[in-house]
SERO-4910 file (N, C-alpha, C, O; in steps of 0.05 Angstrom, whole numbers):
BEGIN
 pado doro    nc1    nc2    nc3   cac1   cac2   cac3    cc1    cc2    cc3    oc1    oc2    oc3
  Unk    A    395   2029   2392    408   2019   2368    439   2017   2372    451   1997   2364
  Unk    A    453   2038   2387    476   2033   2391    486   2010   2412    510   2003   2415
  Unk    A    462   1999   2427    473   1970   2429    484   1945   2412    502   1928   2415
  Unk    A    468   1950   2395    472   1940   2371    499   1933   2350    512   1913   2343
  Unk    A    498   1960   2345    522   1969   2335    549   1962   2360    567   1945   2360
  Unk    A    543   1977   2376    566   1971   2398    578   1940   2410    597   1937   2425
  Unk    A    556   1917   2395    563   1895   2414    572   1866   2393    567   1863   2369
  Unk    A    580   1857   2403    591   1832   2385    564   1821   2369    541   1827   2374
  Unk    A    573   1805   2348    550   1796   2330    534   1783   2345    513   1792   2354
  Unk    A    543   1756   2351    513   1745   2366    500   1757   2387    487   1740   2400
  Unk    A    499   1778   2395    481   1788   2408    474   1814   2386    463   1831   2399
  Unk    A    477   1819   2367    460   1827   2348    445   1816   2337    422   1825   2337
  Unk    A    450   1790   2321    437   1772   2308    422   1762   2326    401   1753   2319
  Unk    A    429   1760   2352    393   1742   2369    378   1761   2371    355   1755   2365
  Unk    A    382   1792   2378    355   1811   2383    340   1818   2345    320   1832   2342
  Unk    A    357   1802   2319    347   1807   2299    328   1787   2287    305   1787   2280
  Unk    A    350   1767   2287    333   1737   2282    320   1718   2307    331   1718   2329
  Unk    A    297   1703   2300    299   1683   2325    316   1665   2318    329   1665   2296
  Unk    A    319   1643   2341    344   1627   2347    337   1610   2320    316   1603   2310
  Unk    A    373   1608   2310    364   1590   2285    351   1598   2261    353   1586   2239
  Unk    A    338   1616   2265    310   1613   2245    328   1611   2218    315   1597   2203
  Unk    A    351   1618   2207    360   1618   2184    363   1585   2175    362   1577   2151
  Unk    A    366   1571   2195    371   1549   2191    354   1523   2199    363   1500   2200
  Unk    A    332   1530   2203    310   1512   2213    312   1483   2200    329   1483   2182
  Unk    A    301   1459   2205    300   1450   2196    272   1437   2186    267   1413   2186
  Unk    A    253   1458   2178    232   1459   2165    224   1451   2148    223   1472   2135
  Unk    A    215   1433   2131    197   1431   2109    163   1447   2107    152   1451   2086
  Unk    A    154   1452   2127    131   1464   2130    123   1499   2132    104   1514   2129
  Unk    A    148   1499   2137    147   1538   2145    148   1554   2124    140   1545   2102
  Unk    A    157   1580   2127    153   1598   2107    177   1604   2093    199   1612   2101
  Unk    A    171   1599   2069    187   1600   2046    204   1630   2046    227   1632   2038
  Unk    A    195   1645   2053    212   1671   2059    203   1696   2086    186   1713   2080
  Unk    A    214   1695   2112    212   1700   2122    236   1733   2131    260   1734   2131
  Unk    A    211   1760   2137    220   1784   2144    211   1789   2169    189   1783   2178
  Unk    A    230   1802   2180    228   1825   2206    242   1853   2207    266   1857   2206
  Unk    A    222   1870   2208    226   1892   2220    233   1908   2246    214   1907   2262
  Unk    A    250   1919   2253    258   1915   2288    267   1950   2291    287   1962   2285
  Unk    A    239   1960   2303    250   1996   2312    261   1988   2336    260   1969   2352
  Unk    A    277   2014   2333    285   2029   2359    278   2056   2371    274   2078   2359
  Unk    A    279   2050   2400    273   2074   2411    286   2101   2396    270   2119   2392
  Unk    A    307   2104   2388    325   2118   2381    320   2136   2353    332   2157   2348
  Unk    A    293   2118   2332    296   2119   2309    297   2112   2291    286   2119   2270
  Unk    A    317   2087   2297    334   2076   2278    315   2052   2270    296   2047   2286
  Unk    A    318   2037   2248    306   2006   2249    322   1984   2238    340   1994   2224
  Unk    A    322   1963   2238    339   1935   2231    319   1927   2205    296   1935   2202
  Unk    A    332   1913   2188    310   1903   2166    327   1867   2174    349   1865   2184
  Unk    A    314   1850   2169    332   1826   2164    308   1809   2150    283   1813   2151
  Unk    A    325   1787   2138    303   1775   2116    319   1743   2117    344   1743   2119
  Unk    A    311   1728   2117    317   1697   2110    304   1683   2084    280   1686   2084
  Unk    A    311   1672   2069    309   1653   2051    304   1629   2045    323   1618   2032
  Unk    A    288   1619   2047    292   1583   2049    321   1574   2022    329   1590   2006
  Unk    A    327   1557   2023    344   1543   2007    332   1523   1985    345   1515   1966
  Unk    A    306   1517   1991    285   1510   1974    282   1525   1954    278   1515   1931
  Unk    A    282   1552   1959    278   1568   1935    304   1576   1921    304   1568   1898
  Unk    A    321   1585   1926    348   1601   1918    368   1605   1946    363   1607   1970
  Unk    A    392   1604   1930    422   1608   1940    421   1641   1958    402   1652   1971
  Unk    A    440   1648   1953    457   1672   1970    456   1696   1955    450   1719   1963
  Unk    A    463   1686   1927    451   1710   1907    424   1711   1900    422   1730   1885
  Unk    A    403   1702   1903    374   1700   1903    356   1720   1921    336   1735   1917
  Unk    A    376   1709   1947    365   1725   1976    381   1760   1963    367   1780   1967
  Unk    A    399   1762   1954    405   1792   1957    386   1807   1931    378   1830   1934
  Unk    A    380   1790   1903    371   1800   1889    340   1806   1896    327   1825   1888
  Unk    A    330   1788   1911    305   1805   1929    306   1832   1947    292   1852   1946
  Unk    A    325   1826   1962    341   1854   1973    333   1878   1957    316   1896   1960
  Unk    A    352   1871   1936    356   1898   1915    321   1896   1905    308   1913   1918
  Unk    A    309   1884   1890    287   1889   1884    264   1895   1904    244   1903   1892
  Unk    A    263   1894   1926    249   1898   1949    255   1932   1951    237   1948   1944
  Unk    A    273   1939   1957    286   1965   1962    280   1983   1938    270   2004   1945
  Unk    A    284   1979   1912    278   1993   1893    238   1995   1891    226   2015   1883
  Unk    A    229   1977   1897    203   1973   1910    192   2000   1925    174   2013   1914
  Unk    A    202   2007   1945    200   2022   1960    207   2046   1955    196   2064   1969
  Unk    A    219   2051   1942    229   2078   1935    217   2087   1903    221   2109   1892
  Unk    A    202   2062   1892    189   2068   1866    171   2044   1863    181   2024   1852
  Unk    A    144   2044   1871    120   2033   1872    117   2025   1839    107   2006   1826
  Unk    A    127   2041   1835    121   2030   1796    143   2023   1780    145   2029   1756
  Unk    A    161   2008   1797    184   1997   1787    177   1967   1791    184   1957   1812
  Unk    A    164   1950   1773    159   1926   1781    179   1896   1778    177   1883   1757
  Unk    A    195   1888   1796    218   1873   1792    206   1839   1775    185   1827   1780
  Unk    A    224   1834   1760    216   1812   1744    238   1787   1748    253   1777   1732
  Unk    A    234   1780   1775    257   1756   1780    241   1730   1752    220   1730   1739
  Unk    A    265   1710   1753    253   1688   1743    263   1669   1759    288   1666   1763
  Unk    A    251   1659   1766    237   1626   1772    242   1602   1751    223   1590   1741
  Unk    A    272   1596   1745    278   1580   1728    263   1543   1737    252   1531   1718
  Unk    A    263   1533   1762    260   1510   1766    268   1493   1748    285   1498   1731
  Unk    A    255   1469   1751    264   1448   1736    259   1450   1700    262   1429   1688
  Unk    A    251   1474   1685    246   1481   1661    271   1483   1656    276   1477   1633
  Unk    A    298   1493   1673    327   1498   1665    346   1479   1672    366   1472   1659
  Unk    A    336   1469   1694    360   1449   1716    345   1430   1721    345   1426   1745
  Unk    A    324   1409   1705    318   1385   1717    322   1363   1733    335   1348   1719
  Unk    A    318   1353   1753    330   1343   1772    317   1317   1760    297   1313   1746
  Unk    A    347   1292   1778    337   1272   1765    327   1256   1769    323   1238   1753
  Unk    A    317   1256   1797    294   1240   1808    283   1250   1823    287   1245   1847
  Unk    A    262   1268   1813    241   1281   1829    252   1303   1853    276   1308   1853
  Unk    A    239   1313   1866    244   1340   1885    266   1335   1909    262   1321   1929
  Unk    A    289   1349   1901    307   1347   1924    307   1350   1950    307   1374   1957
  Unk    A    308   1333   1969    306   1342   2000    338   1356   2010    361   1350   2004
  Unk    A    326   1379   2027    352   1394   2039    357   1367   2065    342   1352   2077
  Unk    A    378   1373   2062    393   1355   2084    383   1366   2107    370   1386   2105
  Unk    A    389   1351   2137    388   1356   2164    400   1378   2172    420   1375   2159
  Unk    A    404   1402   2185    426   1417   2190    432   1406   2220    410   1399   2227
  Unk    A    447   1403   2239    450   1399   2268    471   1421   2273    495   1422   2268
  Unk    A    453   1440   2289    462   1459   2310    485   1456   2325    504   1471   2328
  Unk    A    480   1424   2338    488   1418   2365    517   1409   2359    526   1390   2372
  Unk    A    539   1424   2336    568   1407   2338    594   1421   2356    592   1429   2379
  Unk    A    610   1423   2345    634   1430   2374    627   1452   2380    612   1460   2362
  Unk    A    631   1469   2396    625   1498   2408    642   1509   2391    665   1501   2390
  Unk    A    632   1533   2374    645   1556   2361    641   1576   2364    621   1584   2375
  Unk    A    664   1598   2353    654   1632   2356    660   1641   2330    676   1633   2314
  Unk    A    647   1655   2330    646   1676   2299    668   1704   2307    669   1719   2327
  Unk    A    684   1704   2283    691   1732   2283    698   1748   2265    712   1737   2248
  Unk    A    695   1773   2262    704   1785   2235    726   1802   2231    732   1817   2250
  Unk    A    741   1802   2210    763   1819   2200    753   1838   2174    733   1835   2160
  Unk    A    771   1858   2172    775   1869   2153    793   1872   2136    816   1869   2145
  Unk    A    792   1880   2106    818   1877   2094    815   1895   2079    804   1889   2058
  Unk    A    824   1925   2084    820   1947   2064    820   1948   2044    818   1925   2036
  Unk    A    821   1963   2024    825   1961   1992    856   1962   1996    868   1944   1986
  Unk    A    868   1980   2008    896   1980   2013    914   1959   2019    934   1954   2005
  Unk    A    909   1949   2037    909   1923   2044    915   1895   2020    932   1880   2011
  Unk    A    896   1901   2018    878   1887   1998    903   1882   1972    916   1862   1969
  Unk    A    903   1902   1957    920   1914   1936    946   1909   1948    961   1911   1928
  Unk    A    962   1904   1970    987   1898   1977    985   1873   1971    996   1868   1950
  Unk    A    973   1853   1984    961   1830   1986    966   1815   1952    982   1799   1943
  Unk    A    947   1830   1940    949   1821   1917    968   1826   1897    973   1810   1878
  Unk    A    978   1844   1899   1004   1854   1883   1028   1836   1889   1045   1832   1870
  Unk    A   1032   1825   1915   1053   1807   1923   1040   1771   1915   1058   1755   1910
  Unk    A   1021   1764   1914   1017   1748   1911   1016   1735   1876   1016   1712   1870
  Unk    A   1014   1755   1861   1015   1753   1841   1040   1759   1822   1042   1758   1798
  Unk    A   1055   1765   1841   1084   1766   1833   1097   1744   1835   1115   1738   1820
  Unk    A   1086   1730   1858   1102   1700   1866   1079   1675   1848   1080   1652   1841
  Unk    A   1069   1685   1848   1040   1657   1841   1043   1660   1802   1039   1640   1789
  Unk    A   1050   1683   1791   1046   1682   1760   1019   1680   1755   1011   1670   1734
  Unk    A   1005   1689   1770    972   1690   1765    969   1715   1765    977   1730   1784
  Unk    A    951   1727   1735    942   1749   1736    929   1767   1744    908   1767   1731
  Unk    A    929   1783   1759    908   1799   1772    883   1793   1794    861   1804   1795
  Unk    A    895   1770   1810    884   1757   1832    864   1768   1840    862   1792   1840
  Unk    A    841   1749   1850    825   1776   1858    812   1769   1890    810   1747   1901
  Unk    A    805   1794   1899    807   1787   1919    802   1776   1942    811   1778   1965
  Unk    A    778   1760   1926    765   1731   1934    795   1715   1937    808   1711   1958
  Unk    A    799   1707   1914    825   1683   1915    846   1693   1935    859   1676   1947
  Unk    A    851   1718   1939    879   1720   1958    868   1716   1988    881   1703   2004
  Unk    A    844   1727   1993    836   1734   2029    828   1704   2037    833   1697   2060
  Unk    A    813   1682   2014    809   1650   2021    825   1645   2016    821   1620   2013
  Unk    A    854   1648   2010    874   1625   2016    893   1642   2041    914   1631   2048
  Unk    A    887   1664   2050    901   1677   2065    883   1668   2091    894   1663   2112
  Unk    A    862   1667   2087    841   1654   2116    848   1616   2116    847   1597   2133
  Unk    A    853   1619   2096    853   1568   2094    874   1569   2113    871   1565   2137
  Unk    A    904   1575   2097    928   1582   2106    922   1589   2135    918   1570   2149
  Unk    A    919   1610   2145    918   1608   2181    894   1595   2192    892   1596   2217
  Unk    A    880   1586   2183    863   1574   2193    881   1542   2202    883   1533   2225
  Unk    A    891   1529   2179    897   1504   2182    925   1505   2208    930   1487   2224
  Unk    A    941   1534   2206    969   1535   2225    952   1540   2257    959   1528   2277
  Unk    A    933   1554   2256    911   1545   2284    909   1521   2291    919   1513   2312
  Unk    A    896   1504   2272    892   1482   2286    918   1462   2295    921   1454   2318
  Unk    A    938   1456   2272    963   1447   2283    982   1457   2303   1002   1447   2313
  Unk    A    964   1486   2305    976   1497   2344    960   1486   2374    969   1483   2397
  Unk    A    938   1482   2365    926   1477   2388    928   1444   2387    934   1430   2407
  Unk    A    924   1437   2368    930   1410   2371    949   1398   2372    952   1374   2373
  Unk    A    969   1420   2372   1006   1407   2373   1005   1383   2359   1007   1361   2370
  Unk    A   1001   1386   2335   1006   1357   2315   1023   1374   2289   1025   1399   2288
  Unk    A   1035   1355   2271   1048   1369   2246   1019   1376   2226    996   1374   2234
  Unk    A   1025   1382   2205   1002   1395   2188    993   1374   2175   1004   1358   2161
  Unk    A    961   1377   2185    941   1358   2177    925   1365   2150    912   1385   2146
  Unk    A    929   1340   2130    925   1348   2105    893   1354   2106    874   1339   2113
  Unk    A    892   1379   2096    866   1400   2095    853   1409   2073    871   1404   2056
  Unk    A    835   1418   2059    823   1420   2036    806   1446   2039    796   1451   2060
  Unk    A    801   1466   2013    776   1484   2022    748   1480   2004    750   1476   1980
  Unk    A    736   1481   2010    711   1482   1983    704   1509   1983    699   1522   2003
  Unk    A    704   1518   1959    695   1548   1950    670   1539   1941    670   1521   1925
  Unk    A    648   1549   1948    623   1555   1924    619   1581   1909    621   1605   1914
  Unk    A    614   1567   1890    617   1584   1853    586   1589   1848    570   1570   1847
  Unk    A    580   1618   1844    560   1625   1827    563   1616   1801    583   1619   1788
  Unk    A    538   1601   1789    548   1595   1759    534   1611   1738    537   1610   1714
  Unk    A    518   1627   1753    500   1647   1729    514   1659   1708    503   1659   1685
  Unk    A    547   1676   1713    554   1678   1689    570   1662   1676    591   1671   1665
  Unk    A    562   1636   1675    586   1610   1669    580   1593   1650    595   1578   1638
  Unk    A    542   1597   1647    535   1584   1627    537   1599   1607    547   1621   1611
  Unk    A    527   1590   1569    530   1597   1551    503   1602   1547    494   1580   1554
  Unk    A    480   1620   1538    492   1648   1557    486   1648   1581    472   1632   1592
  Unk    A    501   1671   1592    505   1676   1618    471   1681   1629    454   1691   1615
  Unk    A    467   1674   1647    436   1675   1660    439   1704   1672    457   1714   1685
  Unk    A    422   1712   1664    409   1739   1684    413   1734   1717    411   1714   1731
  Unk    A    419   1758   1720    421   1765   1762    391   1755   1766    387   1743   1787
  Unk    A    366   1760   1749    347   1759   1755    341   1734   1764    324   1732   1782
  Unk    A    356   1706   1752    348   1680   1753    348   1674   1784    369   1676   1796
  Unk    A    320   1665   1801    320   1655   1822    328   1626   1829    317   1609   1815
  Unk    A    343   1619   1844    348   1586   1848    373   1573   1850    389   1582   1834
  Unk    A    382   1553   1867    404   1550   1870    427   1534   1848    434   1511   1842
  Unk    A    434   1571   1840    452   1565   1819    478   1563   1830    489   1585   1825
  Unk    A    492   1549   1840    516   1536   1850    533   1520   1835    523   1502   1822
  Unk    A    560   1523   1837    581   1499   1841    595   1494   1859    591   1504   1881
  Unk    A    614   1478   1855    638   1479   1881    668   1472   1866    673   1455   1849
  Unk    A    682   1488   1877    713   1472   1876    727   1472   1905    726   1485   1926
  Unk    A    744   1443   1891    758   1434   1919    790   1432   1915    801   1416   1900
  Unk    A    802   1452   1931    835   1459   1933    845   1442   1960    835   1449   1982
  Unk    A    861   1425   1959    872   1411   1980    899   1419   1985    906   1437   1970
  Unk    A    918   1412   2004    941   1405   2010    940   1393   2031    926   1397   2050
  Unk    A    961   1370   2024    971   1349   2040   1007   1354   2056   1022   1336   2065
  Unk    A   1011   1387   2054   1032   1393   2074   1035   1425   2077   1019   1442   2070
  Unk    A   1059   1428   2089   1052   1455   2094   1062   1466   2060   1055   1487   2050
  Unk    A   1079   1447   2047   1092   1467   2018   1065   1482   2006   1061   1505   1998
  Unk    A   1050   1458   2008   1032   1462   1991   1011   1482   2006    990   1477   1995
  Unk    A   1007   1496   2019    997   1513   2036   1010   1539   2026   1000   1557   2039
  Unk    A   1027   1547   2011   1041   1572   2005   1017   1593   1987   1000   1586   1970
  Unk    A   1024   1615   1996    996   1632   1986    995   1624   1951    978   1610   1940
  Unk    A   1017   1639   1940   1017   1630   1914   1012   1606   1900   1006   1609   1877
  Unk    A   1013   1580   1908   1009   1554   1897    978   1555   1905    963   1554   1885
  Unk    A    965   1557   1931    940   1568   1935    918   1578   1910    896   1570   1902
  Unk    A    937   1598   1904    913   1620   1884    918   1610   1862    904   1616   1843
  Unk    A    943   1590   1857    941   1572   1831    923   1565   1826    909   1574   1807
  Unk    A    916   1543   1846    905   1525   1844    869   1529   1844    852   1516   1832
  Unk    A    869   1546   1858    844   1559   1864    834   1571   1833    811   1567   1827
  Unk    A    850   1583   1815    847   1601   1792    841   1571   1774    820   1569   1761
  Unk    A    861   1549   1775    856   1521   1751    829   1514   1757    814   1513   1738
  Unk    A    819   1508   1780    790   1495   1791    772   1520   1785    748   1517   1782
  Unk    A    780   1540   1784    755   1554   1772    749   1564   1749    728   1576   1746
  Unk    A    770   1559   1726    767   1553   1701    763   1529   1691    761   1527   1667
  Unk    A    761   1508   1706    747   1487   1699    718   1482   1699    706   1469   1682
  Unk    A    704   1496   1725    685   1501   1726    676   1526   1705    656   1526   1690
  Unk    A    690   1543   1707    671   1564   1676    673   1551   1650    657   1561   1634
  Unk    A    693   1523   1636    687   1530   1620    671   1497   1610    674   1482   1591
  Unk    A    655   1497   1630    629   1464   1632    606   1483   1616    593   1503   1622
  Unk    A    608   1464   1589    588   1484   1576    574   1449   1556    588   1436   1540
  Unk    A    551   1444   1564    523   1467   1583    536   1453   1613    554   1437   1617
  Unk    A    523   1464   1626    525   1459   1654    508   1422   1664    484   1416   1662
  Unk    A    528   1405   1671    517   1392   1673    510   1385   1701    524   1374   1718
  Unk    A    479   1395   1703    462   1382   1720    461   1373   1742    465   1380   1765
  Unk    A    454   1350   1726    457   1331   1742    477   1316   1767    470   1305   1788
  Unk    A    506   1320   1755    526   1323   1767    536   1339   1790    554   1337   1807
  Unk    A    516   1361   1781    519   1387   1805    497   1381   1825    500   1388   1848
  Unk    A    477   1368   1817    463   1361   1844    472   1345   1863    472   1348   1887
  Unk    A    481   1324   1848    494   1302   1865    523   1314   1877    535   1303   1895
  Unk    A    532   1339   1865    562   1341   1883    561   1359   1899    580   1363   1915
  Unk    A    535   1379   1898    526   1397   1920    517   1384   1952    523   1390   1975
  Unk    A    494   1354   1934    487   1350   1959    508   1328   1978    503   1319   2000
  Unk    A    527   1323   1965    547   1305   1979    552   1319   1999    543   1315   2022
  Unk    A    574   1346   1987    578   1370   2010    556   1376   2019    550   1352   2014
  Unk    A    536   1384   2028    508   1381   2037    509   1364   2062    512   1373   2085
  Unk    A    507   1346   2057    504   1317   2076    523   1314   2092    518   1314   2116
  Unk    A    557   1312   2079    568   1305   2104    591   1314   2097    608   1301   2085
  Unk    A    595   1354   2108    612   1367   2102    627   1359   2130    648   1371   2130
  Unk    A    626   1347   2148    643   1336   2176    639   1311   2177    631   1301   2197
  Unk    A    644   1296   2152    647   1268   2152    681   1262   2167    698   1273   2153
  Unk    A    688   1252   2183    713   1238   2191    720   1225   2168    708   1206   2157
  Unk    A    748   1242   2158    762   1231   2143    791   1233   2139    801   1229   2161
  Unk    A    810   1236   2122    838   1244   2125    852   1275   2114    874   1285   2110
  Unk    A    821   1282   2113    829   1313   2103    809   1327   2126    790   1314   2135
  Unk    A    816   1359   2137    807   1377   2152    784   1388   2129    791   1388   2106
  Unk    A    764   1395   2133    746   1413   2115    748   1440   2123    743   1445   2146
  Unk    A    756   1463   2102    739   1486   2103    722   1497   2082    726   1491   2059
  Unk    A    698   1517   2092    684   1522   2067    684   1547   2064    685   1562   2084
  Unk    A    681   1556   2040    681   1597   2040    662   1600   2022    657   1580   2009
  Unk    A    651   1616   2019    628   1627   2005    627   1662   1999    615   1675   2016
  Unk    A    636   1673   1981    645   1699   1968    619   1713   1967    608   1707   1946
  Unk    A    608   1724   1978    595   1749   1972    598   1774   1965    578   1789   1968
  Unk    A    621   1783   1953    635   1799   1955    623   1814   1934    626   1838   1933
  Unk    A    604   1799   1910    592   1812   1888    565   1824   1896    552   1839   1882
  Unk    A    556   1815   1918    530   1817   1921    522   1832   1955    510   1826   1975
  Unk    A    546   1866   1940    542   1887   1961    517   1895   1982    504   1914   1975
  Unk    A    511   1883   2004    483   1898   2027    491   1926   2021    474   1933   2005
  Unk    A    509   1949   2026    517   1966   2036    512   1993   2007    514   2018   2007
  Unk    A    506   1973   1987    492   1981   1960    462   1989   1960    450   2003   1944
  Unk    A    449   1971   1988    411   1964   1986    406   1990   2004    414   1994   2027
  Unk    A    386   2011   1982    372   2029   2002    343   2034   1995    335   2040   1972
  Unk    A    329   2031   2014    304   2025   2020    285   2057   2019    261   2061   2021
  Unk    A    307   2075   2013    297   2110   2014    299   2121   2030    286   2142   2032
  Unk    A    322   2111   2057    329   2129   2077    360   2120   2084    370   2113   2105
  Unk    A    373   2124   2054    402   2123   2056    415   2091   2056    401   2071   2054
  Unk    A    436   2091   2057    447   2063   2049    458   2056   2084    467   2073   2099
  Unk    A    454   2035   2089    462   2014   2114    489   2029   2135    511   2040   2129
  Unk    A    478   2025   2154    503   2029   2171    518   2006   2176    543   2006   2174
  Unk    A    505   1987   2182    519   1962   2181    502   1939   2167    478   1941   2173
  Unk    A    508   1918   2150    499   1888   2142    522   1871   2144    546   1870   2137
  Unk    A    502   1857   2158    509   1826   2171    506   1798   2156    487   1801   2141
  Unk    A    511   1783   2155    504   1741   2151    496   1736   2172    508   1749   2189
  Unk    A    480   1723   2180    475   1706   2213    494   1682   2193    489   1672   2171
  Unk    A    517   1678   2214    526   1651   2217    514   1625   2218    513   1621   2242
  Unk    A    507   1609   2209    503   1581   2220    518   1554   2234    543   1552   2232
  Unk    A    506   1539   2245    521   1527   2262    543   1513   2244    542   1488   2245
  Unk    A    561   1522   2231    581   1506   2211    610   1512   2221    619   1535   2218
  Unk    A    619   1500   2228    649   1501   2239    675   1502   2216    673   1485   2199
  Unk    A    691   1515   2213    714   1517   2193    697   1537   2173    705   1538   2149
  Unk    A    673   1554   2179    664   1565   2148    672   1601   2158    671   1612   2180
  Unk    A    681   1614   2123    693   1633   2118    662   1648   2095    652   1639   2074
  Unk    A    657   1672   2109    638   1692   2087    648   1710   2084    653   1722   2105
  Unk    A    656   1722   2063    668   1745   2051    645   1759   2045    627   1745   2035
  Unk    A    641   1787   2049    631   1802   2043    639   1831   2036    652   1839   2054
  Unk    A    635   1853   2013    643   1878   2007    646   1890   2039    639   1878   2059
  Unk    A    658   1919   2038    649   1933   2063    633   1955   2044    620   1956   2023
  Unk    A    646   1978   2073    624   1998   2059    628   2017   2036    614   2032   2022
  Unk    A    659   2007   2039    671   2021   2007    666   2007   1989    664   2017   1967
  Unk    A    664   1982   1992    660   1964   1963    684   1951   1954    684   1930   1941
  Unk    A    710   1966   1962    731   1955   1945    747   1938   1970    769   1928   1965
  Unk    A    733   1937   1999    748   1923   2014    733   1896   2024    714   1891   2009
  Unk    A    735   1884   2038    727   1863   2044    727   1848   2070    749   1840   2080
  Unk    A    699   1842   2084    690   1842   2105    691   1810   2103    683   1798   2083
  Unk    A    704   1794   2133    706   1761   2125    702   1758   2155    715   1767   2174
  Unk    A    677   1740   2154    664   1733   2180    674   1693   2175    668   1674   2160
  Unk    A    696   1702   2204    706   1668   2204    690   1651   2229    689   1657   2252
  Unk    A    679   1627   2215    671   1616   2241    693   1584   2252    694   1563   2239
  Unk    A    702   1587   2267    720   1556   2285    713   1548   2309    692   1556   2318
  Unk    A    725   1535   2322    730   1517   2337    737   1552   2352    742   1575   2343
  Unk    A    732   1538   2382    735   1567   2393    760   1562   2411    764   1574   2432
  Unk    A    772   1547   2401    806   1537   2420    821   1546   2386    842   1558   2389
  Unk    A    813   1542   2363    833   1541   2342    822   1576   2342    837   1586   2326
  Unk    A    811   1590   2348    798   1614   2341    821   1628   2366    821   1653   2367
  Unk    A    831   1620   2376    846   1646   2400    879   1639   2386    896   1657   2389
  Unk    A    889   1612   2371    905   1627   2358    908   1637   2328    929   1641   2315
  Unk    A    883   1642   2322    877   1637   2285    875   1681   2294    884   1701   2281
  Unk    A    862   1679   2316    862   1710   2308    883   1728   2317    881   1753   2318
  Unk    A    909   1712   2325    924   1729   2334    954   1709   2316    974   1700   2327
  Unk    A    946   1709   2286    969   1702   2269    972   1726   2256    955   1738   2242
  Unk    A   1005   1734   2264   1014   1742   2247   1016   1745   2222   1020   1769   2216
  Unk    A   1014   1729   2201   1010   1737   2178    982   1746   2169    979   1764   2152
  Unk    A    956   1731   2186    939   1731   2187    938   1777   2189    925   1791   2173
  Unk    A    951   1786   2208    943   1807   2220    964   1831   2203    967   1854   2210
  Unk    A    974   1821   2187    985   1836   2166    976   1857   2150    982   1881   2146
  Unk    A    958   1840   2142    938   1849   2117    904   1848   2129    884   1851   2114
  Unk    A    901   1844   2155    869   1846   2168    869   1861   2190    892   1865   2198
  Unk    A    852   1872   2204    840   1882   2225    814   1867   2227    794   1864   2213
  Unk    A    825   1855   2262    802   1845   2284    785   1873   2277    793   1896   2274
  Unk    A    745   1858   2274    725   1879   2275    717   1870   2306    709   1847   2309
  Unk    A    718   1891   2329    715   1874   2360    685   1870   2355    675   1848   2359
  Unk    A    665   1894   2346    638   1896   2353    624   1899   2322    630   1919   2310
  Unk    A    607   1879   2310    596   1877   2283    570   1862   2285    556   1857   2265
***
C-alpha cells in the first residue's frame, strides 16, 4: 500500500482504475462500476465510477456516503431519488453524452494544497481589495489557479496575454425554489463563464467579482430553466477545445462533497483521489483531511505545467503535493 501512497497519482490511479474506465466512451457498459483492491499489507483501495448518464459529481459522492452508512448499518436503508425527466424534461428525447477523446496534447496532473491558514490569508486579503464579502474558498483558490495558469501559458509561449475565460460548474440543487434534496440523483448542473481579455482584468479581486455576479445570477433563475441548461451544458460538452479567441479553463468545486468524511466501519480514508480525465486546462478542488483546507488537482499542458508550478504567487498560499 505504501507504494501507493508513496508514488505520484497516475501510478495510483492505473493500479486502481482500468485505463480510462472513468471515461469510456460507452453506451453499452455498466451504469456504475466498483473495485475493490487488497493489499498484502492489509490495507484496501475502494474506487467507484459513475456513468454521466445517470448523475453528476455530487450523485457519485452521495452513493459514497449512502454505500458506507450501508455497511456499517444494514438497516439504514438510503432513499436516493431518481428525479429524471418527471423534474428536468428534456426537449427532444434522451440526451447523447458527447465523444470524449483521450488522444489531445500530452498533459500532467498535479496537486497543491492550500491550508485553512493559507486559505484564510488568501481570503482575508482578497476581500479587502475585491469589496466582496466573505469570499469563499472556492472563489479565491479558482481565480488564484485561472490567474497562474493563464501567466504559464504566456511564458512558454512568449506571447502577451491571451484573452482567457474559466467555466465554473454550479451545483444547482440548492438554487431552485425549493432547494432539492442531496438525495436527488442526476445531472443537476450549471455553468458560469468569467473571461478577461488582459492582464487588468486578471487581478484576483475583479476575479472573485465577477465570479460572485455570475453566480448570483445563476441562484436567483427561478424555476430553473431547463431547457436552456441542456443546451448550454452540452455546448461546453462538445467542444470545450473549440479554436477560438479565448484560452478555456474549467474547474469543478468539490469542496462540499468531503471523501475524507466516507467511512465504511474501519475509520475515515487515508487518502481520496478524482482520476483525472483526459481534459487539458481543468482544475478539481477538493476538501483535505481537515475539511477546512483544500486539495486542487490541476491538469495542463505539460510545458505550461513546469512554469505554472513554480509561480510565485501561485506558491504563496499552496504547497506542491509531490506523491497523491
Amino acid at each position: 500500500m505504501s507504494e501507493i501512497l508513496n508514488n505520484p497519482h497516475d501510478y495510483a490511479e492505473g493500479n486502481i482504475f482500468m485505463k480510462d474506465l472513468p471515461w469510456k466512451n460507452s453506451f453499452d457498459g455498466s451504469l456504475l462500476v466498483a473495485q475493490l483492491s487488497h493489499f498484502d499489507c492489509g490495507g484496501i483501495a475502494i474506487s467507484a465510477c459513475l456513468s454521466h448518464k445517470v448523475g453528476d459529481g455530487g450523485s457519485m459522492a452521495r452513493f459514497m456516503y449512502d454505500w458506507a452508512k450501508v455497511t456499517r448499518n444494514p438497516n439504514r436503508i438510503p432513499r436516493p431519488q431518481f428525479i429524471g425527466d418527471t423534474f428536468f424534461p428534456t426537449p427532444n428525447g434522451p440526451l447523447v453524452a458527447p465523444l470524449i477523446d483521450s488522444k489531445l496534447e500530452k498533459c500532467v496532473h498535479k496537486k497543491f494544497h492550500f491550508s485553512a491558514s493559507k486559505l484564510q490569508g488568501l481570503r482575508t486579503k482578497i476581500a479587502a481589495e475585491a469589496g466582496v464579502k466573505n469570499p469563499t474558498r472556492g472563489e479565491v483558490v479558482s481565480a488564484l489557479l485561472f490567474k497562474c495558469a493563464t501567466k504559464a501559458a504566456s511564458k512558454i509561449n512568449n506571447t502577451s496575454f491571451r484573452p482567457s475565460k474559466l467555466v465554473n460548474y454550479v451545483d444547482i440543487r440548492p438554487m431552485t425554489t425549493p432547494p432539492l434534496s442531496r438525495n436527488f440523483i442526476g445531472n443537476l448542473l450549471n455553468i458560469t463563464c468569467t473571461s478577461a481579455i488582459n492582464d487588468e482584468e486578471m487581478k484576483l479581486p475583479r476575479l472573485v467579482r465577477e465570479f460572485r455576479k455570475e453566480f448570483e445570477l445563476v441562484f436567483k433563475k427561478d424555476p430553473v430553466e431547463h431547457n436552456a441548461l441542456i443546451l448550454k451544458l452540452l455546448e461546453t460538452m462538445e467542444s470545450p477545445y473549440a479554436i477560438d479567441e479565448f484560452d478555456t479553463y474549467f474547474c469543478s468545486n468539490m469542496c462540499k462533497f468531503s471523501g475524507y468524511s466516507i467511512d465504511f466501519g474501519w475509520g475515515k480514508p487515508e487518502r481520496v483521489c478524482a482520476p483525472m480525465g483526459p481534459f487539458k486546462n481543468f482544475f478539481i478542488l477538493s476538501a483535505d483531511q481537515s475539511v477546512d483546507g483544500v486539495e486542487a488537482m490541476v491538469t495542463l499542458e505539460e510545458q505550461h505545467m513546469l512554469a505554472f508550478e513554480f509561480d510565485e504567487d501561485l506558491l504563496e498560499f499552496a504547497s506542491p503535493i509531490s506523491s497523491f
